[in-house]
C-alpha positions in Angstrom: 0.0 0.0 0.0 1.4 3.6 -1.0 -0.8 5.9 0.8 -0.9 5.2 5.1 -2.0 7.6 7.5 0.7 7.3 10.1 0.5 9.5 13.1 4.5 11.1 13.3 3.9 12.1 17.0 3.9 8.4 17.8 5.3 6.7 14.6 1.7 4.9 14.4 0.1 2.8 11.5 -3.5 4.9 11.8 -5.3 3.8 8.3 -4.1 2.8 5.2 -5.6 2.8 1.8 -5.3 0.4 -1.4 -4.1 2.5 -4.8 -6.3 2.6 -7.2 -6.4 0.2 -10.1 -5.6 0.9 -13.6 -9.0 0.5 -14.9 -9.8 3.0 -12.1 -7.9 4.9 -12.6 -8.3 5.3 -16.8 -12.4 6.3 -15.9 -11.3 8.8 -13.8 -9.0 10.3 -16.5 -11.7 9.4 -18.9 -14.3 11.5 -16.8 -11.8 14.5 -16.2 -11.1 14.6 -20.0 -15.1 14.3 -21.2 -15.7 17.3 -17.9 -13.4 19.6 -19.7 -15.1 19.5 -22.9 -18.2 20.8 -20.8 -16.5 23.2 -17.9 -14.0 25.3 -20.4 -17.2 26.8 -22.0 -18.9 28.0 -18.5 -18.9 31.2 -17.6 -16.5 33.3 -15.1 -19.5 33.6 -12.9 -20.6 29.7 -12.9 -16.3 29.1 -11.7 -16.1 31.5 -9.6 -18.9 30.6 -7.9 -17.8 27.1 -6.9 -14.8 28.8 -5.9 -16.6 31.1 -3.4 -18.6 27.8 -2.0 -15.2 25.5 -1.8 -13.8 28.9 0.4 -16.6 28.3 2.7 -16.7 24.8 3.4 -13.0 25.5 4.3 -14.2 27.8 6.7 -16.7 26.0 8.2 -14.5 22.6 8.6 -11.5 24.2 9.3 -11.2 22.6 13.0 -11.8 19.3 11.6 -9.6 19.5 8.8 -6.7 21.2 10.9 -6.9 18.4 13.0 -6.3 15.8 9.7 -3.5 18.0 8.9 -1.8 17.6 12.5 -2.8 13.9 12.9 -1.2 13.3 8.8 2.0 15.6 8.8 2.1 16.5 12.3 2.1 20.8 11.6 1.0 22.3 14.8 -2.8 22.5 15.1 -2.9 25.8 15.4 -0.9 26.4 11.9 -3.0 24.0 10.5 -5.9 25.9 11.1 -3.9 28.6 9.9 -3.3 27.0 6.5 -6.9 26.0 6.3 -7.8 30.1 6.6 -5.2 30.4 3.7 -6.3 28.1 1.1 -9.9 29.7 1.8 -8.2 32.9 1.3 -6.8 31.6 -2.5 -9.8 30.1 -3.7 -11.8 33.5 -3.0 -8.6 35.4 -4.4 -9.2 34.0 -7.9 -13.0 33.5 -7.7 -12.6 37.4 -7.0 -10.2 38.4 -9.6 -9.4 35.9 -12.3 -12.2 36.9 -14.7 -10.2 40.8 -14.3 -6.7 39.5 -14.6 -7.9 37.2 -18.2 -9.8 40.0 -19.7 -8.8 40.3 -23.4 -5.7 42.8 -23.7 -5.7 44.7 -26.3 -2.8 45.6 -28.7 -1.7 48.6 -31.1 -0.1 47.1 -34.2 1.2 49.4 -36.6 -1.8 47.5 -39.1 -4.7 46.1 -38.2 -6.4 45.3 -34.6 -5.3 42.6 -32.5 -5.8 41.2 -28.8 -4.7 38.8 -26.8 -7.5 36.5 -25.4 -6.7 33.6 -22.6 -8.0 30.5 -23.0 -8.0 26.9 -21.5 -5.3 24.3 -22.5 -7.4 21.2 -20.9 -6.9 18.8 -18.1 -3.7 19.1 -15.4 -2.1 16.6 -13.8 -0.8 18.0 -10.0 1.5 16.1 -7.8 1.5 18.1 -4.1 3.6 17.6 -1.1 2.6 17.0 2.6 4.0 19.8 3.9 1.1 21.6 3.5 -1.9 19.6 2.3 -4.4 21.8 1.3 -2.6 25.2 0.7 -0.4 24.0 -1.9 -3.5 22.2 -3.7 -5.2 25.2 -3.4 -2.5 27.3 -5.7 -2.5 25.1 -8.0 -5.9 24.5 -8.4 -7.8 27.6 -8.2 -6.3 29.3 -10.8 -6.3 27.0 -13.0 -10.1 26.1 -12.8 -10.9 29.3 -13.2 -9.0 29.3 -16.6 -11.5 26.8 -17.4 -8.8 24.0 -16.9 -9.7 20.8 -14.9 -7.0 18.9 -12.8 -6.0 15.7 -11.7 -4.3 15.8 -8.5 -1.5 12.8 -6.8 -1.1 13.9 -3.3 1.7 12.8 -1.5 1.5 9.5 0.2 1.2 10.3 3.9 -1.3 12.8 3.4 -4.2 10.7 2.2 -7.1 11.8 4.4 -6.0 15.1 3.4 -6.3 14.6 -0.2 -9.6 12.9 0.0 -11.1 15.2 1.7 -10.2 18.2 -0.6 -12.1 16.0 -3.2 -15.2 15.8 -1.1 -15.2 19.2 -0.9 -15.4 19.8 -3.9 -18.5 17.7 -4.7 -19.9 19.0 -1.4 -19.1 22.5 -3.1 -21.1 21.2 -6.3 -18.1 21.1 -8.8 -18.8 18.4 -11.8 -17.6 15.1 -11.1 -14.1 15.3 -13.0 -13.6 19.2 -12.0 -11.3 17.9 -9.4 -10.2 14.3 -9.2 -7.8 12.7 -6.4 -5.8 10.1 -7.4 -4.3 7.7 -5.1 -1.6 6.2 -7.3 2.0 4.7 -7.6 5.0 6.5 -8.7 5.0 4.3 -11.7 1.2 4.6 -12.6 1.9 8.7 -11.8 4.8 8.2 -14.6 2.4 7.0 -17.3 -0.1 9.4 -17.0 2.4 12.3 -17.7 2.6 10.4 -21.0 -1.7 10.1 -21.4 -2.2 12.7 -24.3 -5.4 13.6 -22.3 -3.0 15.4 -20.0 -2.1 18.8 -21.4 0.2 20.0 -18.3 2.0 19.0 -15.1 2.6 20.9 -12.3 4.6 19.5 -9.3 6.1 20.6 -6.2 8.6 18.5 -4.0 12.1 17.7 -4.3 14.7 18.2 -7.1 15.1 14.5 -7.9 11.3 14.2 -8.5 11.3 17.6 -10.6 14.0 16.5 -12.8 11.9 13.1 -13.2 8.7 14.8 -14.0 10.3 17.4 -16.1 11.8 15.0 -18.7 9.2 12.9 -18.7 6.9 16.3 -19.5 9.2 17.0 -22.0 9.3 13.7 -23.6 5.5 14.7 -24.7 6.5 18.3 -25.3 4.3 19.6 -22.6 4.1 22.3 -20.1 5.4 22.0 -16.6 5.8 24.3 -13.5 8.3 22.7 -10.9 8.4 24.2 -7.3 11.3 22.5 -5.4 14.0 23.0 -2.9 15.0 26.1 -1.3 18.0 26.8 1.2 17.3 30.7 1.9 19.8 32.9 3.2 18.3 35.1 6.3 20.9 38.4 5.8 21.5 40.2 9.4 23.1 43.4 8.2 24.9 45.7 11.0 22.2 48.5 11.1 19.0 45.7 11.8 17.3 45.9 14.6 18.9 42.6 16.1 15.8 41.7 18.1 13.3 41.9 15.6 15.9 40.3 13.3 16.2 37.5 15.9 12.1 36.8 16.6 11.6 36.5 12.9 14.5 34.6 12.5 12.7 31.6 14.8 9.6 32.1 12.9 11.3 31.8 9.4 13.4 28.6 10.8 10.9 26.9 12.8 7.5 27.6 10.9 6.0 24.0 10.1 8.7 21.9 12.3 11.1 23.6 10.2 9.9 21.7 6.9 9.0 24.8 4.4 10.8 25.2 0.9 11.2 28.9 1.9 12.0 28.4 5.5 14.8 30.5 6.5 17.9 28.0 6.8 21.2 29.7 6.0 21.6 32.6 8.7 24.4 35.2 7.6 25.6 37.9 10.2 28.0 40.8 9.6 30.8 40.1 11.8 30.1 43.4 13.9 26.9 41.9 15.3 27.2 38.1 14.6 27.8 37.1 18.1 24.9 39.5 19.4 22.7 38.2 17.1 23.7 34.7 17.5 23.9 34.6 21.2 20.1 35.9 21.4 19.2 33.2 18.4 20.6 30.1 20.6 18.4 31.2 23.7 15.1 31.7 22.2 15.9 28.6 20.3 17.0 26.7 23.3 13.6 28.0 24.7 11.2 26.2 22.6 8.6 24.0 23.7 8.7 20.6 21.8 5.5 18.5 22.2 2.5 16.9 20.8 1.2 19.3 17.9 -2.5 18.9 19.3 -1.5 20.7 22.2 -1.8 24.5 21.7 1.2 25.7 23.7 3.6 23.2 21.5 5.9 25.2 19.9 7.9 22.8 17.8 6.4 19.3 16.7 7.6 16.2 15.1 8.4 16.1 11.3 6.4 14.5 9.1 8.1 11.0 9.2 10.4 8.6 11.4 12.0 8.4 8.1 12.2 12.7 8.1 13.8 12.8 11.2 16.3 10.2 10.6 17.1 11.7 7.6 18.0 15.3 9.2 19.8 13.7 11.8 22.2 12.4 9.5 22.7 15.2 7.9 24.0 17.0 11.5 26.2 14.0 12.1 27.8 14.5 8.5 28.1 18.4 9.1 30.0 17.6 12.4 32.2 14.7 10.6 32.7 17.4 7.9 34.1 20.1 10.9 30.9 21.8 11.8 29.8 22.3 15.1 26.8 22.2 17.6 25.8 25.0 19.3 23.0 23.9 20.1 20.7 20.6 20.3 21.9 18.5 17.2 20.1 15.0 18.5 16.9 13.6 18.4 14.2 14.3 20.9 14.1 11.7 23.9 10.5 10.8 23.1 8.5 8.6 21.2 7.7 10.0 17.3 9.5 11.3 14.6 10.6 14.6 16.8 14.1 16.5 16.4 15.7 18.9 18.6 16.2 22.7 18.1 19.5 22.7 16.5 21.9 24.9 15.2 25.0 24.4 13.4 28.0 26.8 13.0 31.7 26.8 11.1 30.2 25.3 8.3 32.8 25.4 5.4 32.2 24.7 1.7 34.1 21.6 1.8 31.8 20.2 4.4 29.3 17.4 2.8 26.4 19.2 3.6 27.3 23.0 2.6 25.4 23.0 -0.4 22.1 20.6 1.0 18.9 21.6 2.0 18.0 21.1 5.7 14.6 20.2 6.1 13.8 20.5 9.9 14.9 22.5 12.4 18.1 22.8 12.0 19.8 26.5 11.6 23.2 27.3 9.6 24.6 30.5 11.4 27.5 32.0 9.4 29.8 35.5 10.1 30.9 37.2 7.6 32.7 40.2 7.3 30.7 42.8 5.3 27.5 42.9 2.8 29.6 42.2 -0.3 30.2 38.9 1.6 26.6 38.2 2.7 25.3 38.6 -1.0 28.3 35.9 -2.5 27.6 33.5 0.2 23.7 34.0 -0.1 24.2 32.8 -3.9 26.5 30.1 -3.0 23.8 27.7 -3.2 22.2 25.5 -6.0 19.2 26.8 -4.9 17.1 30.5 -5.9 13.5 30.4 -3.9 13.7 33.0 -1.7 15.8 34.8 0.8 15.9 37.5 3.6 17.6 41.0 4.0 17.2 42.9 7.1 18.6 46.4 7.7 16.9 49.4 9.1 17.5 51.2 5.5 15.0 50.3 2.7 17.0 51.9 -0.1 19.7 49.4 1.1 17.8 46.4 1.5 16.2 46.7 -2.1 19.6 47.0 -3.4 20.8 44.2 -1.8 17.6 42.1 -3.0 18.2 42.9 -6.3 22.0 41.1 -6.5 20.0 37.9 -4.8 19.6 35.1 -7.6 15.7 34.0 -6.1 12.5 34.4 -7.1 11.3 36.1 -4.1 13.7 38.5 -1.6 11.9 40.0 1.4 12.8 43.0 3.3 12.7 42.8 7.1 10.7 39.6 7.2 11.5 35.7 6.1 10.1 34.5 3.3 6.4 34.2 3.3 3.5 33.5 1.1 0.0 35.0 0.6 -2.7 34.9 -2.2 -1.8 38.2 -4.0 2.2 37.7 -3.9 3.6 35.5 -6.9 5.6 32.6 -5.8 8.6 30.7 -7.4 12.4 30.7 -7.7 15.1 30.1 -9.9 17.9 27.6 -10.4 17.4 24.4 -8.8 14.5 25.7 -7.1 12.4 25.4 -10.2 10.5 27.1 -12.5 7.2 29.2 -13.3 5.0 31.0 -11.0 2.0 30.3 -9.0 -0.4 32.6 -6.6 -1.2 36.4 -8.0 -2.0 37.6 -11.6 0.7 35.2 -12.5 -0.4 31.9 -11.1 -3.1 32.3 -14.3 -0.1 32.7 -16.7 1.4 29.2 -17.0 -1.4 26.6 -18.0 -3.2 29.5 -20.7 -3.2 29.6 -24.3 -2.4 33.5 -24.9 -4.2 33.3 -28.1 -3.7 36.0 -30.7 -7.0 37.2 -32.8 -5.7 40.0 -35.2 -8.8 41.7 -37.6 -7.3 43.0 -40.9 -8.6 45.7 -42.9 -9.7 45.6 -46.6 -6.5 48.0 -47.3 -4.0 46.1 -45.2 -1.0 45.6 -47.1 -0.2 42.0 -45.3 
């Protein structure tokens, strides 16, 4: 069995769930591909409204399904309900505004009219993460069903609760059967149906190893894709910040979903002048968090997602010390039953170490001094990776300067990295490719069609 829901604050089988068969799964794709032919002639008003009820329902269940989330992945409850107010948020985003942002644009040839109208390419194929379960289902598929676009969506496999209940919502929302279709299948039935020439475009978010997959299969059938992978951000602690400030965002950005975000704040970079400052006041409010059971309200840190997570990240910190890093602070797993890891964080971490250029995923902090800006910037684009990254300094001029030498697709001033329905989202390098959330989470699974009118006269 693929998908198991297994509890990672006590390493517990809870459910499990057969994959679905091939001759189930070819009538769902079957049903997704006939609903298109139907749902890409509706009008803005019939999507959006869907959109608007699916918002709702979030609302309504959102203690329910932020206990799913916890129980799945094991975010803090009180993130997850977080995360549920979110994804409501992005639905009613582009039930709001889509119809706006797709309007025909018109043109000024030299000859002639012309415009640009927007129209649907057909039925998506979305592979989603755990880390979080419904927002990242929610940028990809509110957008695109809006466009007039249908989607197929493989959710990762300890997340499957999660997933099926995102498709009941939908029906409960009244969305045509094959609107929005859950798929609980294998990696190798997942790698056929990127081949199905019923699917027009794939969209994927997870590692780099399963982007690099996806992507040459996608481009085996010369179609579309939008990866969002990795990030290792750089968090930039400039002389003139205002360290404590710099220091409570900085366990937010580290710590933020057990420390398992692709824009989490993992490489921390101090000016020499206040790197010990900042770093001594780092280590004690990271020494001070409370680890515990994610149902519990006052847990400020809970277990990653799996056993097999946390022994992964734990191997990494043994490497980094083998390689001549060294533990400030924490660096073992937590005395406890689940898949929980300590606080940790890691400094005189050299390029030659194993681990310089790896993403941590849990909380685990880099700390690194350096001796002025010019250094911050080179050893913030030392990395394989362009997502997103951090400046802080008390001038704004400055700051945007320094974001502009950053190779990511997002740099935010005075805060970690962050997401919200009206900000585009995506990097660069190894971090992927193409943009989600915002005006431009409609431009990457459109046809930008152009219509040109001639006149009786026009020379062409």
């Amino acid at each position: 069995m693929t998908f198991q829901t297994i509890n990672p604050a006590t390493n517990t089988v809870v459910k499990s769930f057969d994959d679905m068969t091939d001759a189930a799964l070819e009538l769902s794709v079957e049903t997704a591909s006939n609903t298109f032919a139907d749902w890409k002639k509706t009008d803005y008003q019939t999507r959006s409204q869907i959109l608007y009820t699916v918002a709702g329902l979030l609302r309504a269940k959102k203690k329910e399904l932020a206990k799913m989330i916890t129980l799945e992945m094991g975010k803090l409850v009180t993130h997850a309900e977080g995360e549920i107010k979110l994804s409501a948020e992005i639905f009613d985003y582009y039930a709001k505004n889509a119809e706006h942002f797709l309007a025909d644009k018109i043109l000024n040839p030299v000859h002639g009219k012309a415009l640009i109208r927007y129209s649907p390419i057909g039925t998506l194929f979305g592979i989603q993460p755990w880390n979080f379960p419904f927002y990242q289902v929610a940028r990809f598929a509110a957008p695109n069903i809006m466009i007039g676009n249908n989607v197929l969506v493989k959710h990762a496999a300890n997340v499957p609760q999660c997933a099926m209940a995102i498709e009941e919502i939908f029906a409960e929302a009244g969305a045509p059967l094959g609107l929005y279709t859950n798929l609980l299948i294998s990696h190798s039935q997942a790698t056929k149906l990127i081949g199905d020439k019923r699917i027009k475009g794939l969209s994927l978010t997870g590692s780099e190893v399963a982007g690099a997959s996806v992507a040459a299969e996608a481009g085996k059938h010369i179609k579309k894709s939008v990866l969002e992978l990795g990030g290792s951000d750089a968090f930039i602690i400039l002389e003139d910040a205002d360290i404590d400030k710099a220091v409570d965002w900085a366990i937010v950005g580290r710590i933020n979903n057990n420390g398992q975000c692709c824009v989490a704040s993992k490489r921390f970079i101090a000016v020499e002048s206040i790197a010990d400052t900042f770093l001594e006041k780092f280590k004690n409010k990271m020494a001070a968090i409370v680890v515990g059971d994610p149902m519990d309200d006052t847990t400020q840190l809970g277990p990653l997602c799996t056993e097999a997570a946390a022994v992964k990240i734990a191997d990494q910190v043994k490497r980094a010390v083998e390689g001549g890093a060294i533990i400030l602070l924490g660096g073992k797993r937590v005395d406890r039953a689940g898949a929980y890891m300590e606080a940790t964080i890691l400094t005189d971490i050299k390029p030659s170490n194993p681990v310089f250029y790896e993403e941590f995923f849990g909380p685990v902090a880099l700390f690194f001094k350096v001796k002025n800006e010019e250094e911050a910037i080179a050893l913030s684009n030392d990395s394989p990776y362009g997502l997103g990254g951090s400046v802080f300094t008390q001038d704004i001029e400055r700051g945007k300067r320094i974001a502009n030498q950053i190779d990511t697709g997002m740099v935010f001033i005075n805060h970690p990295t962050w997401t919200q329905a009206d900000l585009p989202f995506g990097g660069t390098k190894g971090s992927g490719y193409g943009r989600e959330m915002a005006e431009l989470g409609l431009d990457e699974f459109v046809n930008k069609k152009l219509i040109r009118v001639s006149e009786l006269s026009d020379p062409f």
